[in-house]
C-alpha positions as CSV (number, residue, x, y, z in Angstrom):
1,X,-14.9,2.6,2.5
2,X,-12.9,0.2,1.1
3,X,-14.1,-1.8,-1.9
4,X,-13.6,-5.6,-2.7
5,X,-12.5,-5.7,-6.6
6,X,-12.7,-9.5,-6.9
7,X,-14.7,-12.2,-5.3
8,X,-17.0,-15.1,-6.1
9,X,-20.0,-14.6,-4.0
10,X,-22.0,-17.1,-6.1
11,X,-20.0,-20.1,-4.3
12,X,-21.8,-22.0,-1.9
13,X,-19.7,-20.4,0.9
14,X,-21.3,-17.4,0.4
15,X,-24.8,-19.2,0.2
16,X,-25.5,-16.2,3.7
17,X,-25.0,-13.2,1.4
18,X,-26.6,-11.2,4.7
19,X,-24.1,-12.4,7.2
20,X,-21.5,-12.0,4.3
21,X,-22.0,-8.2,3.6
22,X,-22.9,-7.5,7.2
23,X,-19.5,-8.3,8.3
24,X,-17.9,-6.9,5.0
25,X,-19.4,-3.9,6.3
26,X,-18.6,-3.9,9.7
27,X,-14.6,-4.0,8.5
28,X,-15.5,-0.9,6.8
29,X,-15.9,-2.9,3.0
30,X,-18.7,-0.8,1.5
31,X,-18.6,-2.3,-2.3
32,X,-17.9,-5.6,-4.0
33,X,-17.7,-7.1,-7.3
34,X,-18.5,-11.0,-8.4
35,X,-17.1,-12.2,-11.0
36,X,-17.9,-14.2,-13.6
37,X,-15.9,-17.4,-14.4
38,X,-18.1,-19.5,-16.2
39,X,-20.9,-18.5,-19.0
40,X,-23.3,-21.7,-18.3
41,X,-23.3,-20.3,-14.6
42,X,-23.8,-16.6,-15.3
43,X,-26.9,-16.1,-14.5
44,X,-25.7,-16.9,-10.8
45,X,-23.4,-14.7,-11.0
46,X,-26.0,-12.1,-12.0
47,X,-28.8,-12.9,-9.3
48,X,-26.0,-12.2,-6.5
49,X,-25.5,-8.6,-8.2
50,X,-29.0,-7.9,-8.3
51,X,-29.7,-8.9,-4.9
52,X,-27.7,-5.4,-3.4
53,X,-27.0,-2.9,-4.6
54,X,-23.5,-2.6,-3.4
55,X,-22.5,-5.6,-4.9
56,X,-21.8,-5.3,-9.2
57,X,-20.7,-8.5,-11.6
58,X,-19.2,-9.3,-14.6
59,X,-19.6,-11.6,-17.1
60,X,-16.9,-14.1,-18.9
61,X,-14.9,-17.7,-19.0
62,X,-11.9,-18.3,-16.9
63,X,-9.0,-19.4,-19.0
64,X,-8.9,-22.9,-17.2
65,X,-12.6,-23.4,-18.3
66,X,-11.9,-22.2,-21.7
67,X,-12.6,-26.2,-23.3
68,X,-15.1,-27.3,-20.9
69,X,-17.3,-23.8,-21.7
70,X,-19.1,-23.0,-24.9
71,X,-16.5,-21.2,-26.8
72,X,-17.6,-17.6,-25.9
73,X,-18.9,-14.8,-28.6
74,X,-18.1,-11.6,-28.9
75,X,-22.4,-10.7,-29.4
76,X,-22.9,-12.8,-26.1
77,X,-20.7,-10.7,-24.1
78,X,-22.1,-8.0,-25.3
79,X,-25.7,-8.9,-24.7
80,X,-25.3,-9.9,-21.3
81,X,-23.4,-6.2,-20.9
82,X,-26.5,-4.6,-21.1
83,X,-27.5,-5.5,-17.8
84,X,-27.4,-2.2,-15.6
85,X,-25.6,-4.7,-12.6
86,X,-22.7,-5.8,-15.7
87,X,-19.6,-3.4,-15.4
88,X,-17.0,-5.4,-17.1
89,X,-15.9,-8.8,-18.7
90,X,-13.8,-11.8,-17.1
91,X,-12.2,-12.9,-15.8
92,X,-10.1,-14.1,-18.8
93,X,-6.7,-14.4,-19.7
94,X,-4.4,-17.0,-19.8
95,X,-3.3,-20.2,-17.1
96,X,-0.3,-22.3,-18.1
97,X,0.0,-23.9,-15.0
98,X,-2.8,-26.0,-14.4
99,X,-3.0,-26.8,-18.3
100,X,-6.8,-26.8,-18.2
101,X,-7.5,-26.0,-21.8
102,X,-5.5,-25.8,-24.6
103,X,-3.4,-23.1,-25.1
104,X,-4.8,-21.6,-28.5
105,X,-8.5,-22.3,-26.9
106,X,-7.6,-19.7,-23.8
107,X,-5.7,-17.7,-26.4
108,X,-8.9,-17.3,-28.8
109,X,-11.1,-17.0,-25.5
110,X,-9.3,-14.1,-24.4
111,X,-8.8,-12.5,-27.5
112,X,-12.6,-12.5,-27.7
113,X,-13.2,-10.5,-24.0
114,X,-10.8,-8.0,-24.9
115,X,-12.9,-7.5,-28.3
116,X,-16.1,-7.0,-26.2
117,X,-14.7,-4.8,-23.8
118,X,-13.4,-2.8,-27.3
119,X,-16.8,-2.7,-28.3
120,X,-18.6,-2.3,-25.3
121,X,-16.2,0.8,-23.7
122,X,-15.8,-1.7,-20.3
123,X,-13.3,-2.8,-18.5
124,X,-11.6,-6.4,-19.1
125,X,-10.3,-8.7,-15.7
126,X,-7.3,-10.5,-16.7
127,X,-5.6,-13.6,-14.6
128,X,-2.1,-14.7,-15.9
129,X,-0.5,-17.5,-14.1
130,X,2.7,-19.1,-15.9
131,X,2.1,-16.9,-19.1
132,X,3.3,-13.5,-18.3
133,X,5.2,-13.0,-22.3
134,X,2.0,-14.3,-23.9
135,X,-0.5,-12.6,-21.8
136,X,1.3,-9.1,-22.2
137,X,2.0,-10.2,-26.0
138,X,-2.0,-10.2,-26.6
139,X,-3.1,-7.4,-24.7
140,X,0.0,-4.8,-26.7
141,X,-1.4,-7.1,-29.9
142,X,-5.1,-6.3,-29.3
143,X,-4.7,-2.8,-27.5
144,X,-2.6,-1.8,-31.1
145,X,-6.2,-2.7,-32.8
146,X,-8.3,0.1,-30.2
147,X,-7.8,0.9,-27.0
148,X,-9.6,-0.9,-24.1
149,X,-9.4,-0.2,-20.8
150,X,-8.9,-3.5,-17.5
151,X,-6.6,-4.3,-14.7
152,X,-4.4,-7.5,-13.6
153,X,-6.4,-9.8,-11.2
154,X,-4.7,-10.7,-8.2
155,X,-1.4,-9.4,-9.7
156,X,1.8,-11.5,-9.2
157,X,4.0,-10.8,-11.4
158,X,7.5,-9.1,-12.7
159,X,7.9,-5.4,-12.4
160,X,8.7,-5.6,-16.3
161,X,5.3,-7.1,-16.5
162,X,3.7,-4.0,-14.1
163,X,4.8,-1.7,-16.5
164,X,4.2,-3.0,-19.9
165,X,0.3,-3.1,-18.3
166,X,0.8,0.4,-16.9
167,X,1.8,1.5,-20.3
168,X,-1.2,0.4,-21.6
169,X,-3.7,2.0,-19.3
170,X,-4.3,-0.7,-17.1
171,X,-4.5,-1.1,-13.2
172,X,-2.6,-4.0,-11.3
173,X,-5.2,-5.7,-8.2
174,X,-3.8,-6.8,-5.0
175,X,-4.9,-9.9,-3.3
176,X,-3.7,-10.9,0.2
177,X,-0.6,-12.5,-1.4
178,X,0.9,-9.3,-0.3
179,X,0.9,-10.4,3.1
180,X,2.1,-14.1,3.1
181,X,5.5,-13.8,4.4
182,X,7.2,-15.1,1.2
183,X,5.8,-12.5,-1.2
184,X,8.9,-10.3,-0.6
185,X,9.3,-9.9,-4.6
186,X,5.6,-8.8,-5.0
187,X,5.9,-6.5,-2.0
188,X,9.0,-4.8,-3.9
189,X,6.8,-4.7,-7.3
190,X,3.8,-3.4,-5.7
191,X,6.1,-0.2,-4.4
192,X,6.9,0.6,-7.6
193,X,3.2,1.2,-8.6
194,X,1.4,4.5,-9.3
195,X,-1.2,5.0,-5.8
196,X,-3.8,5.9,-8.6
197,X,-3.4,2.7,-10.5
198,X,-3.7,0.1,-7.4
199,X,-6.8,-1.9,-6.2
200,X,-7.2,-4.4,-3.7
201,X,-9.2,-7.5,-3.9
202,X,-9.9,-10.8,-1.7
203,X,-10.1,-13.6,-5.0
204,X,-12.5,-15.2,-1.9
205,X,-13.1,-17.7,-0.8
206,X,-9.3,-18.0,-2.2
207,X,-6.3,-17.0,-0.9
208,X,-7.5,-15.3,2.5
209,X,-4.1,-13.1,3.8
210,X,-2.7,-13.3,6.7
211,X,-3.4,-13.8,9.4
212,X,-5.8,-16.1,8.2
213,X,-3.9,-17.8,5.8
214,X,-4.9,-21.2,4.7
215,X,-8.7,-20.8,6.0
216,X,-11.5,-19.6,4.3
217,X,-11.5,-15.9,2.7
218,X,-14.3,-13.6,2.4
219,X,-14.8,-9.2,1.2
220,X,-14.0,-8.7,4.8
221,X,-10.8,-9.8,4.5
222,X,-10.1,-7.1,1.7
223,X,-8.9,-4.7,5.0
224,X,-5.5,-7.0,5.7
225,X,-5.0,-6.5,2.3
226,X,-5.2,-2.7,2.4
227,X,-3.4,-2.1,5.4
228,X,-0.5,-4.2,4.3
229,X,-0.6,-2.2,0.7
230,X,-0.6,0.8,2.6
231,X,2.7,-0.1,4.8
232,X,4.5,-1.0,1.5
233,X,3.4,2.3,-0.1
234,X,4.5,4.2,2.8
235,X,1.0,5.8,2.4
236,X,-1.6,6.1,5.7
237,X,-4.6,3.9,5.7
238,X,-7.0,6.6,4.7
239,X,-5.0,7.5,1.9
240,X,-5.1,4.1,0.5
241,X,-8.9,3.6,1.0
242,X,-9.9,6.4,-0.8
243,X,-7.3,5.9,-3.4
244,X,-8.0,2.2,-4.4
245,X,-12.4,3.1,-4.1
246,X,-11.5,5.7,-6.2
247,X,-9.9,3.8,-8.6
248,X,-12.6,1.1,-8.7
249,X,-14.9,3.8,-9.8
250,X,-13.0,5.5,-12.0
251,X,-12.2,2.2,-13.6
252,X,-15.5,0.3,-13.4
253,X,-17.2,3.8,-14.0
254,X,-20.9,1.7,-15.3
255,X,-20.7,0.7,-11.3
256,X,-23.3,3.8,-9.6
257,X,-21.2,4.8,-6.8
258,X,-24.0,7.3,-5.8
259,X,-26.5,4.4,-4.7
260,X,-24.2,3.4,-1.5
């Protein structure tokens, strides 16, 4: 099976989590985890988890709601981390490009997941977009303090970038950007990555690949994803399946693959 690292299935477009699974399912999508994105709407988040047990959260404040959130805690992480359905924090990181929050607020926001998921032994979810030298600044600054362990959501960045995060431990997530037809650079980065450091993900109901670019994107989608990883990796389909699952529980190892 393939599993679905990254999606929001506490939107309203998911308000059919039934239909939503069954045909997750049915294009051979056995897993999937919903992330959290604000803290005032965890508890969402966190009655979509509990509702299958397939499906696994996390808890945290995207960077672009860094201002317009409660500024998070390290303890509050941390409490809601208990939860058995909680297998990592974010997403976090940084956003320069829709200048949401202040800089230094998403700065000391992320500083404080990557604390948590220090403490806590779990993995962090990071989304850069415009930041790349700050984002990989903060996690060499924080990882030098302890290790923690995470991946890059929906990874689009420099191959410079892949490896710095590589170097650190972490796993880079592929989202169907991979297949838009201008995503030549990515494709050419994404080569270059270990097969045991890869995931794949949907970010749905954003970015849906192709060929359904432009509409709506749900876990099911997660396959045109995979198959287009496993062309650029030169790998067969199987090979990439078990490979990225793998990964997600190796990674997300609170997640109890032995329920499914």
């Amino acid at each position: 099976m393939l599993v679905d690292s990254h999606c929001h299935l506490d939107y309203p477009e998911f308000s059919d989590l039934d239909a939503v699974n069954g045909r997750a399912a049915n294009a051979g999508v056995g897993a999937m985890l919903t992330i959290g994105t604000e803290l005032s709407k965890f508890p969402g988040v966190l009655a979509v988890a509990e509702k299958r047990e397939n499906i696994w959260c996390t808890v945290g404040t995207h960077p672009n709601n860094a201002s317009s959130e409660p500024l998070v805690e390290v303890e509050t992480l941390l409490g809601h981390a208990k939860h058995p359905k909680v297998v990592g924090f974010g997403e976090t990181g940084l956003d320069y490009y829709r200048e949401n929050a202040p800089h230094d607020i998403q700065q000391q926001s992320f500083r404080t997941h990557l604390t948590a998921a220090r403490e806590a032994g779990l993995p962090v979810i990071v989304h850069t977009r415009d930041c790349d030298d700050d984002t990989i600044g903060i996690l060499e600054d924080e990882y030098a303090k302890g290790a923690f362990s995470g991946l890059i959501h929906c990874f689009s960045s420099s191959e410079s970038f892949a490896r710095r995060a590589l170097d650190l431990g972490f796993y880079i997530s592929v989202s169907g950007i991979i297949t838009f037809k201008s995503a030549g650079s990515l494709r050419d980065v994404i080569s270059t990555v270990p097969l045991d450091r890869l995931l794949v993900e949907t970010d749905a109901p954003y970015l849906a690949p192709e060929p359904y670019r432009g509409k709506g994107n749900e876990p099911a989608y997660t396959r045109f994803t995979a198959e287009k990883v496993a062309e650029v990796k030169g790998v067969d389909f199987k090979a990439l399946e078990t490979a990225t699952t793998d990964n997600f529980f190796k990674l997300f190892s609170k997640a109890n693959r032995g329920q499914l």
